[in-house]
N, C-alpha and C positions, 0 to 999 in steps of 0.2 A: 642861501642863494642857490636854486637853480636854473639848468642852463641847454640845451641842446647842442651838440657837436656843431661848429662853422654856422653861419647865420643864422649866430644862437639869440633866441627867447631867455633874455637875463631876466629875473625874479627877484624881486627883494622882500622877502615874505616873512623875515623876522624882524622885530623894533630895534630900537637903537643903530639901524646903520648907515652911516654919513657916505654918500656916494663922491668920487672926485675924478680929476682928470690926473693925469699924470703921466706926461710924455705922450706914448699911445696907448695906453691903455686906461679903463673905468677902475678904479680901486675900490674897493669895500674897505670901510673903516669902523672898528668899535672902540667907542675912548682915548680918540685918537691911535691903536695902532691897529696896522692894517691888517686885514683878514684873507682877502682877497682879490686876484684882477684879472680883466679880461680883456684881452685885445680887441682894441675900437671896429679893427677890421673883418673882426670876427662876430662882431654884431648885429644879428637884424632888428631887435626890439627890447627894449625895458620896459619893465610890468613894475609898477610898486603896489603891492596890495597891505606891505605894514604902511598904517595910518603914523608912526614916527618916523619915517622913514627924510633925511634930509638929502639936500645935492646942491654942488656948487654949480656956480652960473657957470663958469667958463666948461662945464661939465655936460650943461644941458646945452650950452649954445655951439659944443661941439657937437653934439647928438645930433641938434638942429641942422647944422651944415654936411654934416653927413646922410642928411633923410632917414636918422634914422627915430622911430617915433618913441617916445618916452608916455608910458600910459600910466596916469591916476585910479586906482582902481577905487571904488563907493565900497555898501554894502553889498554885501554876498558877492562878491568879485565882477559885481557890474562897472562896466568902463563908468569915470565920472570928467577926463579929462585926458587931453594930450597934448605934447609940446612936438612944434612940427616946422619946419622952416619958412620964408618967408618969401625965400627968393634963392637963386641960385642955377634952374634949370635954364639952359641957353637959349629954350623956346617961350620960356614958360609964358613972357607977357602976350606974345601972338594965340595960346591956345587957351589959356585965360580967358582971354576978349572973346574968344569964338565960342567957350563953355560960356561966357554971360549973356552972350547973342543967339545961340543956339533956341529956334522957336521950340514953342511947348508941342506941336506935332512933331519933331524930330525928340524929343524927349518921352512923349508919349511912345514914338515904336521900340527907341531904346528900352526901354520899362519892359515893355512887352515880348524882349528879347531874353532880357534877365530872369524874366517869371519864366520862360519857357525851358529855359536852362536849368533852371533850379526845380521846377516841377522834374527834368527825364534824371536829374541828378536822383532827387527824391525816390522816382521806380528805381533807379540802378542801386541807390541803396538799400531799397525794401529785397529786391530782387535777389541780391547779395544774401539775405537772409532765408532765402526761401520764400517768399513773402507775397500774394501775388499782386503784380506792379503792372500790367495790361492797360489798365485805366489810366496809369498815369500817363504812358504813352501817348494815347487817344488825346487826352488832356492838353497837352504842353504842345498838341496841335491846330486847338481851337483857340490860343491866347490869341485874342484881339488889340491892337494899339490902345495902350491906356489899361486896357485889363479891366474893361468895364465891365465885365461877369463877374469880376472876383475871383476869379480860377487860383487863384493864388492859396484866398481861404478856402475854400473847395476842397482842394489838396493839402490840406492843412489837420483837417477833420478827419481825413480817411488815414492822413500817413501818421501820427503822432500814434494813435490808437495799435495800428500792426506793426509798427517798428518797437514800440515801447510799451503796450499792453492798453488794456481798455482803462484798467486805474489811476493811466498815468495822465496828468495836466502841467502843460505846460504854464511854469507861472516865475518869471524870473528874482521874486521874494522867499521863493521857496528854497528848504535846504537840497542833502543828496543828486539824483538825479539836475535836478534844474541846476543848481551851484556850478555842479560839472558840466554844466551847456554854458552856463553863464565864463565860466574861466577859459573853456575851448573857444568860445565866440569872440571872445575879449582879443585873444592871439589873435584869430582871423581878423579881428577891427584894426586891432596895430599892425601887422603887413598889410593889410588894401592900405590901411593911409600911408603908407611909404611907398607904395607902388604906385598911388594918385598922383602923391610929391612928385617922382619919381621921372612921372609922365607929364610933368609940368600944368597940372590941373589945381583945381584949388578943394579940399574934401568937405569944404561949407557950402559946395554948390548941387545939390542932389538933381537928380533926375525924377524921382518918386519918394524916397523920404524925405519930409521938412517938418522942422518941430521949433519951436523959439530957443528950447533950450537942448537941443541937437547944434552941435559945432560939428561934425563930422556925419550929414548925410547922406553925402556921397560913399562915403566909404561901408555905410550901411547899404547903399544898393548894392555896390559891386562884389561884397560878401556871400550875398544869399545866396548863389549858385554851390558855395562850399560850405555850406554851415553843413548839410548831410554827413561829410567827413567825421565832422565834430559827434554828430548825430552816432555814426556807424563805433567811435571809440568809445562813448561815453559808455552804449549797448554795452561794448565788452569791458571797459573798466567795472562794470553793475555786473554782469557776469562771474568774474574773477571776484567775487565778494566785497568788493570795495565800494562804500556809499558815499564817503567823505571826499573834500578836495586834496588828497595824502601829496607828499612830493612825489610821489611816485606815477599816482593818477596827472599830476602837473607834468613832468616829464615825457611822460604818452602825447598828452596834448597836444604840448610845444611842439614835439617831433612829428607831428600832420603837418607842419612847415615843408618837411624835406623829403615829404611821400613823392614818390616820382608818379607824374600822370603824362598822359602820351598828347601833345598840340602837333599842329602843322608842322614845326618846326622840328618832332624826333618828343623823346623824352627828355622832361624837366620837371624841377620840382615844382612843389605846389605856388613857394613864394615866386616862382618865375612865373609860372602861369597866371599868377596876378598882376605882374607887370606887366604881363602879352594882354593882358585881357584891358588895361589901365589906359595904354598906349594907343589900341586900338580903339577906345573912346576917344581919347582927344585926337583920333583921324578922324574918328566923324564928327566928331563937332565942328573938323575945319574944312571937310566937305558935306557936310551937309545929309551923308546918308548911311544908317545906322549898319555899323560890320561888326557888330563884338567880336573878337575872337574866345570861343571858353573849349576849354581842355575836351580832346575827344572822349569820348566813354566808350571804354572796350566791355563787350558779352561780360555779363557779372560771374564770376565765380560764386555757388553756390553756396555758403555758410553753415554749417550745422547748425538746427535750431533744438533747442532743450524745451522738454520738459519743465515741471514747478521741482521732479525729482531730479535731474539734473543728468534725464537720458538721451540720446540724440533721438531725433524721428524726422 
């Protein structure tokens, strides 16, 4: 089991172990005796990625009542499921109804909101690297309603290749690299869908992802402004010689939870910023005109870049 400090990313990544409630806390259990526990209020998200892995109801349906989201993990530590509440927030049926009534032109500029954010994210993490990120700037200022250019893949093409090499394809079946986006993406999936909850939205109602067998495409739009995060650790877990999903690369991950970034609001962390950014969608859905709020981006700090020799330049 691991775990990040205070709205921690709980892991259950070895078989055999029986999740429970108890009082206020999640126990870990093998063979009946207990291993481990975590205070409930110290929890922001469950990951099971062992495929034996059990849990009591009154365990999950605490989880539930607390928002907080319990992830299924598939193959290669791709999300394949999550248990998420049902009911609970004080507004929730009011901004519900306004997220089902919301026209597809107010959904369309939202879209075009998030791709613009996630594109100067992109430059600020190339940028970071040394990298040069100009263009993406440029970019993330022609996003049109709806992203009918595709600017989205545009900047897709250009940024995978200078942040992670010309060799590298992004391909979520793949081991190394990809596994490691695939397990940092997973985190980001589990807090946006607690911050969705959170903000009394429903995370099957998307804005621009829809798939039949997507239950959570909402929570895939309102990620992609922070997957670059994921992006910029994974670089330096591959750096530090590490190819594999180690607990230790797990640990790094998790903890982009509680990276401080600077909003309107001062400094908070990352899982807050998802809630600022959650909430300020279900405002516009209940007036009608798109205000995301997403994390400011300060001047990037310049990153040393290596050599194949492992010298700086």
């Amino acid at each position: 089991m691991t775990a990040s400090p205070l709205n921690r990313v709980v892991e259950i990544a070895e078989g055999g172990r029986h999740l429970a409630k108890t009082r206020g806390f999640l126990t870990v259990s093998v063979k009946g005796e207990e291993i481990g526990r975590v205070p409930l209020d110290d929890i922001g998200a469950v990951i099971a990625t062992a495929a034996s892995t059990t849990a009591s109801c009154a365990l999950l349906a605490e989880l539930a009542e607390r928002g907080i989201p319990f992830v299924l993990c598939g193959r290669n530590y791709a999300p394949a499921g999550l248990v998420w509440p049902v009911a609970g927030h004080h507004a929730q049926q009011r901004r519900m109804e306004a997220q089902l009534d919301a026209s597809r032109v107010l959904g369309k500029r939202l879209w075009a909101q998030v791709v613009a954010a996630k594109i100067r994210r992109q430059g600020w993490a190339l940028a970071r690297q040394g990298k040069p990120a100009g263009a993406f700037t440029r970019l993330a200022q022609i996003v049109k309603s709806g992203d009918p250019d595709n600017i989205e893949a545009q900047t897709a093409r250009r940024y995978w290749p200078l942040l992670m090499g010309n060799a590298f394809r992004r391909d979520v079946d793949a081991d190394g690299a990809n596994a490691l986006l695939n397990y940092g993406y997973t985190i980001l999936r589990g807090a946006t869908a607690r911050a969705i909850v959170a903000a009394g939205l429903h995370p099957g109602l998307g804005i621009f992802h829809r798939h039949p067998q997507n239950a959570m495409p909402l929570a895939d739009d309102l990620m992609e402004p922070f997957r670059p995060l994921v992006d910029l650790a994974v670089l330096g877990i591959i750096r530090s010689g590490t190819q594999q999903v180690t607990p230790e690369a797990k640990r790094t991950l998790a903890a982009i939870l509680l990276t401080e970034e600077t909003t309107s609001a001062g400094h908070t962390p990352v899982s807050t910023s998802m809630i600022r950014l959650a909430a300020s969608l279900a405002d516009s859905f209940l007036t009608g005109e798109p205000a995301l709020e997403f994390p400011i981006l300060p001047p990037p700090r310049a990153t040393p870049v290596h050599d194949d020799d492992g010298q700086d330049r």
